[in-house]
C-alpha positions in Angstrom: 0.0 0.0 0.0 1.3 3.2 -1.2 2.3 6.2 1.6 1.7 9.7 1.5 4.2 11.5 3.2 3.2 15.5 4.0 6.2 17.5 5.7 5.6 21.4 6.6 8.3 24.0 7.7 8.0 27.3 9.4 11.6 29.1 7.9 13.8 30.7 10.7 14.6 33.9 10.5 12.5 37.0 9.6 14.4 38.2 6.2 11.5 37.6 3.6 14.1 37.1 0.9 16.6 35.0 2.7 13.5 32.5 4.2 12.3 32.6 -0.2 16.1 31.7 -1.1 15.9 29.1 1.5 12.8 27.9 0.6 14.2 27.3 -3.3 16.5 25.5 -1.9 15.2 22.9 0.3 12.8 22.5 -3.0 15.4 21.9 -5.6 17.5 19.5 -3.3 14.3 17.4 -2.2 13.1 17.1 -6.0 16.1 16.5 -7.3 16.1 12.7 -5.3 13.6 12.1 -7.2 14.3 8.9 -9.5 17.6 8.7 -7.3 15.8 7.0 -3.9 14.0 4.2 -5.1 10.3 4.0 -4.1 9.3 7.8 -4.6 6.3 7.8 -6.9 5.5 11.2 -6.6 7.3 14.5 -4.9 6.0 18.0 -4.3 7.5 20.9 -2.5 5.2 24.1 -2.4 4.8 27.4 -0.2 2.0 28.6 1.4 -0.2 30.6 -0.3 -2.2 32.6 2.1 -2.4 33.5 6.5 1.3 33.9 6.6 1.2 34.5 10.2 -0.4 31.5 11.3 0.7 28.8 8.4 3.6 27.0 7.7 5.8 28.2 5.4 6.3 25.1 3.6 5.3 22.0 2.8 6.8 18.6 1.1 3.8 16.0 -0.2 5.4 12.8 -1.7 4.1 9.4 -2.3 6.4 5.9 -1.7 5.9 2.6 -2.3 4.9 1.6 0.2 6.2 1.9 4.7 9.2 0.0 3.5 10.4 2.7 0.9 9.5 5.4 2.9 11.9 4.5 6.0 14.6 3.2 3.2 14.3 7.2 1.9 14.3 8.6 5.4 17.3 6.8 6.3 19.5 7.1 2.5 22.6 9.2 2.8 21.3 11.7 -0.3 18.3 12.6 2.0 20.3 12.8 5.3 22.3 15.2 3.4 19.0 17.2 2.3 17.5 17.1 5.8 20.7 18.5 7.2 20.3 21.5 5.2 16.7 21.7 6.1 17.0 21.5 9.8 19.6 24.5 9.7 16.9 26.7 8.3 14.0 25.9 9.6 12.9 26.8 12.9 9.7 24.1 13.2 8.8 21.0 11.8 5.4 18.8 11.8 4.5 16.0 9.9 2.4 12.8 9.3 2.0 9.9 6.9 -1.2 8.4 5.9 -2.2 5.6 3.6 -2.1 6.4 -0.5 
């Protein structure tokens, strides 16, 4: 059974610019391990649109395989690499997987 996989980010900082350049960037690096983790079906990274003050600022919606190839993209050293950026930009994470 496929898993859907929704990450959202609030950006640190309170530079609009610098929290946008950051925000290109944790989207280029996630989408670009796409077709390079096996398992990914699908990969989105999109900003909020609307209630800046109370959103998130960000958000990653991608699909896997299934449990298995979600924890086997969690754990592969391309992603650890991407997360490490994120975590130094972001200053709050939530997130939740549900069935596909």
């Amino acid at each position: 059974m496929a898993i859907k996989h929704i990450v959202m980010w609030t950006l640190a900082g309170d530079d609009d610019a610098a929290k946008a350049d950051a925000a290109n960037e944790i989207a280029a690096r996630l989408e670009a391990l796409v077709g390079r983790i096996a398992g990914i079906q699908s990969l989105e990274v999109t900003r909020n649109a609307a209630f800046d003050d109370v959103n998130y600022d960000l958000a990653l919606i991608s699909v896997h395989d299934d449990v298995a190839a979600l924890k086997a993209y969690q754990v592969h050293p391309e992603h650890a690499e991407v997360a490490a950026y994120i975590r130094s930009v972001v200053a709050q994470r939530a997130s939740i997987d549900l069935e596909a």
